[in-house]
Each structure stands twice: as structure tokens, then as C-alpha cells.
N, C-alpha and C positions, 0 to 999 in steps of 0.2 A: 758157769756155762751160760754164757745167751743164748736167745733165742736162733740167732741166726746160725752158732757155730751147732747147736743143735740140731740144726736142720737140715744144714749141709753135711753133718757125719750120716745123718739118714740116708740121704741121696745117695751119699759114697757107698753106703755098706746096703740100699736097694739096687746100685748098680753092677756093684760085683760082680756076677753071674748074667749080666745084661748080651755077652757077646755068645754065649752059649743058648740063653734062651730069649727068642722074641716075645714073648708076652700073648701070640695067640694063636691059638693050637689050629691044627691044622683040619680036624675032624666038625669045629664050630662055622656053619656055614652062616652068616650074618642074615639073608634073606632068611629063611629059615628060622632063624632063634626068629626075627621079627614078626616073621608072620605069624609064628606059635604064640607068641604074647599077643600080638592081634588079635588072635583067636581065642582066645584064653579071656580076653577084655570083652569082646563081644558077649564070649556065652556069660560071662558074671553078668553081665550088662542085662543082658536078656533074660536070665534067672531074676535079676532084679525087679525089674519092671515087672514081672510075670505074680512075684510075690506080692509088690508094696499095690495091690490094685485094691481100691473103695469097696468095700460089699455094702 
């Protein structure tokens, strides 16, 4: 088997099921996941800084 015929049986047998399901749920609101990881970056960010300070 090469590589390529390898890759494209992948393809075939991840697309299977491709006409049934779109790949993104309906309840994942994109701004929302974003801003949560924003927010989530911030506070680590900000615990950081808060820790690494010189005494």
C-alpha cells in the first residue's frame, strides 16, 4: 500500500457518513467558544503576572 492509496481510503471511509452529518453541531456558538477561550487566556494571563512578581 502507498502512501497515497492510503490516504485516499481514509478520505473515503471519513466521508461516509459526510451527507448525514455536517461536522458542526448546532448548539456550538463560534463567538462564544471564542470569547470563552479569550477569557479563559486573559485570566491565566493575569494569574500569571500576579504570581511571577520580584519580592
Amino acid at each position: 500500500m502507498s502512501l497515497a492509496s492510503t490516504a485516499h481510503n481514509l478520505v473515503v471511509l471519513a466521508s461516509e457518513g459526510a451527507e448525514n452529518h455536517g461536522g458542526n453541531h448546532d448548539s456550538l456558538n463560534p463567538y462564544l467558544t471564542g470569547g470563552a477561550a479569550l477569557g479563559i487566556l486573559l485570566l491565566m494571563l493575569w494569574v500569571t503576572t500576579r504570581l511571577n512578581r520580584d519580592r
